[in-house]
C-alpha positions in Angstrom: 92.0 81.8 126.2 88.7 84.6 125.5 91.0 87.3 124.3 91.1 86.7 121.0 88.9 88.6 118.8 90.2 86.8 115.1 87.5 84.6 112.9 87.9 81.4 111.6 89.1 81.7 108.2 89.0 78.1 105.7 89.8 79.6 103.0 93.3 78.3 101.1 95.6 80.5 99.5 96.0 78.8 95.8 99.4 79.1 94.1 99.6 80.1 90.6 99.7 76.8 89.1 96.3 76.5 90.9 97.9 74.3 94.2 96.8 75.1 97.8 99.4 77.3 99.7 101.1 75.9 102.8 98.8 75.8 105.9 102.0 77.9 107.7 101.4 80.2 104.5 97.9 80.8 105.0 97.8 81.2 108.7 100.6 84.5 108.3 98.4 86.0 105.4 95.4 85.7 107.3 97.0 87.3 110.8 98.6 89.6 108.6 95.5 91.1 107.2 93.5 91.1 110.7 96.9 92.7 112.4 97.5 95.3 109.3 93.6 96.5 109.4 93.5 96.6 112.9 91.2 93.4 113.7 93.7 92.6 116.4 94.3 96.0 118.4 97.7 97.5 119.7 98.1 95.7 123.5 95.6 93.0 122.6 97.2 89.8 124.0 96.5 86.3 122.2 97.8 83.2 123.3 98.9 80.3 120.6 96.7 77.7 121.7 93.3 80.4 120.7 94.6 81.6 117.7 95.2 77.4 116.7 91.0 77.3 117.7 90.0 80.6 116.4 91.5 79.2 112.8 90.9 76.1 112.8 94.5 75.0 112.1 97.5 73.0 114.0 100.1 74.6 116.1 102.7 74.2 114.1 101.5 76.9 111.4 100.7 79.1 113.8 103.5 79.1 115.4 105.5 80.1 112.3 103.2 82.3 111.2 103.8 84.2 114.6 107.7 83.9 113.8 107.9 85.6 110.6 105.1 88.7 112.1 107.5 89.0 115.0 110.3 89.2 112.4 107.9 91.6 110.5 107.6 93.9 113.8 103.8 93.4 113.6 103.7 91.4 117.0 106.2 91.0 120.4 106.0 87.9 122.8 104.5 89.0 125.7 104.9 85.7 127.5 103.2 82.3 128.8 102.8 81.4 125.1 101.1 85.0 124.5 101.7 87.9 121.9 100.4 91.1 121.5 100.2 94.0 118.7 103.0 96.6 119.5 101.3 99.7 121.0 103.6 102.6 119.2 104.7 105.7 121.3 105.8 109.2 119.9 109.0 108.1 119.4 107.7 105.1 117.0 105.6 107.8 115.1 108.6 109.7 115.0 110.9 107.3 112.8 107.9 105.7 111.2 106.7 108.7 109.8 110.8 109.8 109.1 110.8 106.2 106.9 107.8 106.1 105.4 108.6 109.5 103.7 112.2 108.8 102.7 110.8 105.4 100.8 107.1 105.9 100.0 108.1 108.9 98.2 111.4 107.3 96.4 108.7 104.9 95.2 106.0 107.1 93.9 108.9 109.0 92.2 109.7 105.4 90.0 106.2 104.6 89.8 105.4 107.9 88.0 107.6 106.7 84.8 106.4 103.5 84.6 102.6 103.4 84.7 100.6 103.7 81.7 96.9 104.8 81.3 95.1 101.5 82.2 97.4 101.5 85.7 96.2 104.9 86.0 92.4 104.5 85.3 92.9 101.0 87.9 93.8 103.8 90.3 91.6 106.2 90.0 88.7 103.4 90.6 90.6 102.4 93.8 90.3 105.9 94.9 87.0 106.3 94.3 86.1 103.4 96.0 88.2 105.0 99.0 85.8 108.1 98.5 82.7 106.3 98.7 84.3 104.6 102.0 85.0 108.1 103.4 81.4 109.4 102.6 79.8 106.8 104.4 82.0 106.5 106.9 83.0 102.9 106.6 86.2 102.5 108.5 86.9 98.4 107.2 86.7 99.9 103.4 88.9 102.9 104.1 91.7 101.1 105.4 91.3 98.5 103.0 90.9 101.3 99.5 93.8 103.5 101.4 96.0 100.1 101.6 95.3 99.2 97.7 95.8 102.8 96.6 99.6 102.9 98.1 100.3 98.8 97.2 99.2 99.2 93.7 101.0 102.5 93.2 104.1 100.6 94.4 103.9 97.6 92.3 104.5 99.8 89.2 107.7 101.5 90.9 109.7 98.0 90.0 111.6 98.1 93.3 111.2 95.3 95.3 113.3 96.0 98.3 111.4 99.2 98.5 107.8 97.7 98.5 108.6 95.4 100.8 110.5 97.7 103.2 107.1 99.8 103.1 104.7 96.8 103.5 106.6 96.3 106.7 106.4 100.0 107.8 102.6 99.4 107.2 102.0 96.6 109.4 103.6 98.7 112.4 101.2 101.3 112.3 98.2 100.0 110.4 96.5 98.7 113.9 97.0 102.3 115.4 95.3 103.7 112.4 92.1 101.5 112.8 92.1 102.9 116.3 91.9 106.4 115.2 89.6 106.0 112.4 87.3 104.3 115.2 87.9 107.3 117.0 87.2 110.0 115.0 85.8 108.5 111.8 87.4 108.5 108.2 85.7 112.2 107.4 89.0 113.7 109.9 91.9 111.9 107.6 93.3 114.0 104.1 93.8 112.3 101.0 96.1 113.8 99.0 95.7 110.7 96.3 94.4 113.6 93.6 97.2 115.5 93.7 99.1 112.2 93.1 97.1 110.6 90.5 97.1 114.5 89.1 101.1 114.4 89.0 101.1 110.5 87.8 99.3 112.1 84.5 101.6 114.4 84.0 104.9 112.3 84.4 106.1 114.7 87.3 107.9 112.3 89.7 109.1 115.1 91.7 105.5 116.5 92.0 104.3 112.3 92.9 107.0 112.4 95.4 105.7 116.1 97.0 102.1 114.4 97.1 103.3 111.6 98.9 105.4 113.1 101.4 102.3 115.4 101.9 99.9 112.1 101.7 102.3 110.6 104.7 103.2 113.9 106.8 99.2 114.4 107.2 98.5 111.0 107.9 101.0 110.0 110.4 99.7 113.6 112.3 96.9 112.6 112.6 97.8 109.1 114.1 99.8 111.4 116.5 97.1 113.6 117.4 94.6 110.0 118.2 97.1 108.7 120.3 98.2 111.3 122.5 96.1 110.2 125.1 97.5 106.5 125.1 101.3 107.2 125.9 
């Protein structure tokens, strides 16, 4: 097909009783990542048949894992056997942005009375890391520190639903963000993670929940701004 950008990937999920995920399993995880850090761009076209070569696998798990990511909203069929990443328009930003603050928010609120020290201190290394990322300008670690930051954070709120709900939010505009950090570089995006790490130590879900919708609001503008010139 020659539009597919994705590596082979033989590595095997293991369970926790140390068995081999499913081959369906491990195909979704891997597309997952490359669609949710931007590996596979908004508009990029892949067909089944080179995603099956490009992983080494059958067509039967990828073809499932392409099911559940168009369920996710992370790809549409664009068809003759193709799919593509969503390219998001202002109105997409628009809602995105509207439910990423009403849940991302709700969760750092819950998370801020559960964690104890050690979660803390696991955070503040993960933002460090992100730091370092953003000093030298290394787009792959940003996305990937910025990603861990938010999921670990969310783990600790104890609401299911609401993690998931956000990892799906994530996957919609994750590929856009890679396009703007290519663009303009990590130095251009805020971090507000202090000021929810700060309000994390001091048990303040309502200041966690400020941070966040601050964290988000910035973000999401600055998406905006990077895309302008593509819708």
């Amino acid at each position: 097909m020659g539009d597919v950008t994705t590596t082979k990937n033989t590595n095997h999920p293991v369970s926790e009783n140390g068995a081999k995920a499913p081959a369906h399993e491990t195909v979704y995880q891997t597309l997952r990542g490359q669609i949710l850090f931007g590996e596979l761009a908004p508009g990029q076209a892949v067909t089944i048949q080179g995603l099956t070569e490009a992983l080494n696998v059958g067509m039967t798990p990828v073809r499932e894992a392409i099911r559940r990511l168009i369920s996710d909203g992370a790809l549409v069929f664009q068809g003759n056997r193709r799919v593509s990443v969503p390219v998001l328009h202002s109105k997409d930003l628009d809602e995105l942005t509207y439910a990423r603050k009403t849940i991302e928010c709700e969760l750092a609120k819950r998370a801020t009375m559960r964690v104890s020290a050690d979660d803390i201190t696991t955070l503040v290394q993960i933002d460090d890391a992100l730091d370092r990322a953003i000093s030298a300008g290394d787009v792959a670690d940003y996305l990937a520190q910025n990603y861990a930051f938010h999921t670990t954070l969310y783990q600790h709120a104890e609401a299911p639903i609401l993690t998931d709900l956000a990892d799906r939010l994530w996957l919609r505009f994750g590929p856009s963000l890679r396009v703007v950090c290519g663009r303009f570089g990590t130095q251009s995006f805020p971090d507000r993670h202090k000021d929810i790490l700060n309000a994390l130590r001091k048990a303040d879900p309502e200041f966690a929940a400020l941070a966040m919708e601050r964290d988000v609001t910035q973000g999401m503008e600055q998406v905006s701004m990077g895309l302008v010139t593509d819708n």
